[in-house]
N, C-alpha and C positions, 0 to 999 in steps of 0.2 A: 240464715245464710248472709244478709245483707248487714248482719250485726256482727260477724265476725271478721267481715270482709275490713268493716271500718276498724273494730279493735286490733287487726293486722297491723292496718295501716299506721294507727294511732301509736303502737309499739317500735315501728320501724322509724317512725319521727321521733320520736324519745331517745332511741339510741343514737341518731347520724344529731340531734343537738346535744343531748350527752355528750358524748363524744368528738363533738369539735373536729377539728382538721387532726386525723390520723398522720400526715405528712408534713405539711409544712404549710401555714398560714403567716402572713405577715400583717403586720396591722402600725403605724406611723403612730410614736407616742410622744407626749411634749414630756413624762416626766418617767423617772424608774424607779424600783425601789432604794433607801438610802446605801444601801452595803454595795448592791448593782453599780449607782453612781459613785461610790468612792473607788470600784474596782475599776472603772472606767476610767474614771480620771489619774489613777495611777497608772495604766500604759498606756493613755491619750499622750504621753510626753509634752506637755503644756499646746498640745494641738488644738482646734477649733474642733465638737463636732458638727458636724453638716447633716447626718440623717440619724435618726433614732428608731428602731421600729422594735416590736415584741413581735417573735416568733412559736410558735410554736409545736414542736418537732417530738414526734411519737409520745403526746404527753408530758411534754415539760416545756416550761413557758423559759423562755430566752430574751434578749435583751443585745439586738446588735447594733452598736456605732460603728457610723463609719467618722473616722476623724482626720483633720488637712491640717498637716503641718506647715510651719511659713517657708517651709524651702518649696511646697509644693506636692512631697511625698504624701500618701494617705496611710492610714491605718485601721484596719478594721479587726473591732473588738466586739467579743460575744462572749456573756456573762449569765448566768441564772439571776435569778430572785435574793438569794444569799449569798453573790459578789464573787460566785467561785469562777473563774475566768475557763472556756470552751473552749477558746479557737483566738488566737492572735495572728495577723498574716499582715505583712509592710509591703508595700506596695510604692517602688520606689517611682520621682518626677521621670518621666519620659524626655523633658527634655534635658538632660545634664550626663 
């Protein structure tokens, strides 16, 4: 009894780190892969970025900048692994 109690438990651990974040995990990265950072830098519009993080959402790893332009406006860019661009959203300066 006490032996299957543990191989339960041992199967239920296996699956929830298998499995990773089912929903949404973020994790701050210093670098991405090279296609990610060229898709990034092409709708960065010669912006700064400021935050980098890998996501990863229902099983697929992501790649979101957030990037400051010098008027102030931001841009946040979200990319896979292979540069294919997610989600673009501009986010214009508040004060202007």
């Amino acid at each position: 009894m006490q032996k299957t109690k543990w191989l339960a438990v041992a199967a239920v651990t296996a699956l929830v780190l298998a499995g990773g974040c089912n929903t949404m995990c973020k994790k701050p990265v210093a670098t991405v892969p090279p296609e990610a950072q060229k898709t990034i830098d092409t709708y960065a519009e010669g912006g700064t970025i400021q935050e980098l993080e890998m996501v990863k959402r229902h099983g697929v790893i992501l790649y979101e900048a957030e990037v400051k332009k010098a008027d102030g406006s931001k841009i946040e860019i979200v990319v896979n692994g292979e540069g294919r661009l997610y989600k673009m959203e501009r986010k214009e300066c508040q004060g202007k």
